[in-house]
C-alpha positions in Angstrom: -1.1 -5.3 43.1 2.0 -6.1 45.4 2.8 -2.2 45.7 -1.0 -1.6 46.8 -0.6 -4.3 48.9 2.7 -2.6 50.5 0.5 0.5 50.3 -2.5 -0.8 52.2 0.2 -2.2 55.1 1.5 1.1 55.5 -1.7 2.5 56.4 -2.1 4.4 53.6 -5.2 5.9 52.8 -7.6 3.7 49.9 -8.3 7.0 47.8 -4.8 8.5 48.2 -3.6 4.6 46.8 -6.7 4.5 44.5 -5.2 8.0 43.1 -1.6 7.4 42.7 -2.8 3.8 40.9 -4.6 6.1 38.4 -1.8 8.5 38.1 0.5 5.5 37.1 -2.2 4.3 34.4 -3.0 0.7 36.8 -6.5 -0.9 35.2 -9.1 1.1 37.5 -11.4 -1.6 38.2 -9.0 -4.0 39.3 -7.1 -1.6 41.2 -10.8 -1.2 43.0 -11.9 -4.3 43.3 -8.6 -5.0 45.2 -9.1 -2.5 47.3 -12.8 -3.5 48.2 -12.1 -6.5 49.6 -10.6 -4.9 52.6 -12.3 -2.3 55.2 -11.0 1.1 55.7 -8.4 1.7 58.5 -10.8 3.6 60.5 -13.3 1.2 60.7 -10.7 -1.8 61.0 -9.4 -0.4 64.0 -12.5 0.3 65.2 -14.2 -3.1 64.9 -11.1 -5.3 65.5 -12.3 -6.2 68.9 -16.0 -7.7 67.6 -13.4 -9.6 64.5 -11.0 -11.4 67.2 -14.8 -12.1 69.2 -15.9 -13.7 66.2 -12.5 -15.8 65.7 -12.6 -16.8 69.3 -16.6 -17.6 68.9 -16.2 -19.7 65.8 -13.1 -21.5 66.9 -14.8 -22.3 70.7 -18.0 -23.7 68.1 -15.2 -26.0 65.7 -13.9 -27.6 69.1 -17.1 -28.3 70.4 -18.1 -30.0 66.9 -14.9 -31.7 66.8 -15.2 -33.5 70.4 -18.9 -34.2 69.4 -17.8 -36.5 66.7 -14.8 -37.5 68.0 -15.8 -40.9 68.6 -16.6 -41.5 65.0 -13.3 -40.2 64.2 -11.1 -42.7 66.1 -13.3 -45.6 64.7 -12.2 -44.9 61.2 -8.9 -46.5 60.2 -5.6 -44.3 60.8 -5.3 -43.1 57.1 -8.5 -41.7 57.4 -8.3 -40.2 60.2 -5.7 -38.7 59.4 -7.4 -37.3 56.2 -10.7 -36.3 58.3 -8.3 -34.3 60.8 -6.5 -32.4 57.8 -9.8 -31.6 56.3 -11.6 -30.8 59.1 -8.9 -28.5 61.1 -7.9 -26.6 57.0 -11.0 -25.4 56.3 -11.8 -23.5 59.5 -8.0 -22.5 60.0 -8.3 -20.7 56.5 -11.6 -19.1 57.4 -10.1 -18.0 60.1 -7.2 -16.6 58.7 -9.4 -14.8 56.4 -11.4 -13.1 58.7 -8.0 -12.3 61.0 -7.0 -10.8 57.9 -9.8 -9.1 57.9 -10.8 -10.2 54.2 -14.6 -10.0 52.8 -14.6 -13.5 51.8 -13.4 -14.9 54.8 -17.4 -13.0 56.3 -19.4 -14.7 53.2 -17.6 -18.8 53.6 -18.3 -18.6 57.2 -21.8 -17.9 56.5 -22.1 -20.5 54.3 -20.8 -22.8 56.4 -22.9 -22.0 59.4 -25.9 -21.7 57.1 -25.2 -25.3 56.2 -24.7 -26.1 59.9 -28.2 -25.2 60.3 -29.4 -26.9 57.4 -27.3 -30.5 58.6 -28.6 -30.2 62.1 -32.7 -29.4 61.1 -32.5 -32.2 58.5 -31.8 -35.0 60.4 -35.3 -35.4 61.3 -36.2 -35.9 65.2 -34.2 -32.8 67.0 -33.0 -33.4 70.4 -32.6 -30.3 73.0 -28.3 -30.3 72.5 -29.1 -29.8 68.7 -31.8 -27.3 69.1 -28.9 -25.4 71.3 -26.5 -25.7 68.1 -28.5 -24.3 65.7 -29.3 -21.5 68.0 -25.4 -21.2 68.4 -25.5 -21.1 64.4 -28.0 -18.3 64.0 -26.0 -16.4 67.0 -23.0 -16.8 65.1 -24.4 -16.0 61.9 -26.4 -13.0 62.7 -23.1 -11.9 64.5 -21.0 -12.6 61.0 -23.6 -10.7 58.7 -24.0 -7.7 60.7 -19.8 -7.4 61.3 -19.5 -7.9 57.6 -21.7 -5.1 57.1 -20.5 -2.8 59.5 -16.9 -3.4 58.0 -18.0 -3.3 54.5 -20.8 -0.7 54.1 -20.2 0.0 50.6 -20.7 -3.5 50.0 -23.7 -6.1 49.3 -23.3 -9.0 51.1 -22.4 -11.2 47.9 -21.3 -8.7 45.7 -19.2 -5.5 45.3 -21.3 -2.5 44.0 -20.4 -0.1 41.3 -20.7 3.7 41.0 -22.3 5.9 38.5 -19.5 5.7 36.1 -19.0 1.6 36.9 -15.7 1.3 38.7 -16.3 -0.7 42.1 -16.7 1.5 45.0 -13.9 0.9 47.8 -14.2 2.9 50.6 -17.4 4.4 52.4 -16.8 7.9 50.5 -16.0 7.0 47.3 -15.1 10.2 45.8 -12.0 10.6 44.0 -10.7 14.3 42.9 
């Protein structure tokens, strides 16, 4: 996987690596799987302006939530808030870093996570105005997330990588091979 790795950094093209994996007798499906985890160059290049949006939007959304709770932060003792800074500056950093990279998975946890946003904020019973304007930050973001996912990743579901008539995972948005 490192030399499709190298391959994909080079720019090469996903069938010409998906070929030359085949001609070197590399397990098909994994080789594909790999593969599908990351959009085609075209498209990349062509959507990287919405992806560094997103970063910017999602990052702007963690500091807002992070001066809202602020002052339950500092009234923990200084382990702890030591702890609740690590966990609560990781997570979105790796999302992040995911979605810079421009990996599916980074698309589906931030979903999750702003899915659950909405969820936290609804169930807390009586809704003031500020949270109604969070949760419609959420569904912004989200809707923003799922339709950039699938606009980078056509040939995918949104949870899981589909398979072609003979069952190896399809890759690219033309997935024939010759």
């Amino acid at each position: 996987m490192k030399k499709i790795k190298q391959q994909l950094q080079q720019g090469m093209p996903k069938k010409d690596i998906f070929e030359q994996a085949q001609m070197d007798g590399v397990d098909m499906n994994k080789v594909a799987k790999y593969l599908s985890k990351y959009p085609d160059s075209d498209v990349s290049a062509k959507y990287n302006g919405a992806n560094i949006a997103l970063i910017g939007l999602y990052s702007t959304l963690i500091s807002f939530t992070f001066i809202g709770i602020l002052d339950i932060v500092l009234a923990l003792p200084p382990v702890l808030i030591f702890g609740v800074f690590l966990f609560y500056l990781a997570i979105p950093w790796v999302v992040m870093f995911f979605i810079y990279k421009k990996h599916s998975i980074g698309y589906l946890i931030l979903s999750f996570f702003l899915v659950k946003g909405i969820f936290d904020i609804l169930s807390a019973g009586q809704v003031s105005i500020a949270e109604l304007v969070g949760v419609a930050i959420n569904v912004f973001l989200l809707a923003f997330t799922v339709i950039l996912k699938n606009k980078l990743f056509p040939y995918q579901n949104f949870l899981h990588i589909k398979r072609d008539a003979q069952g190896v995972i399809v890759f690219t948005q033309n997935p024939t091979v010759s």
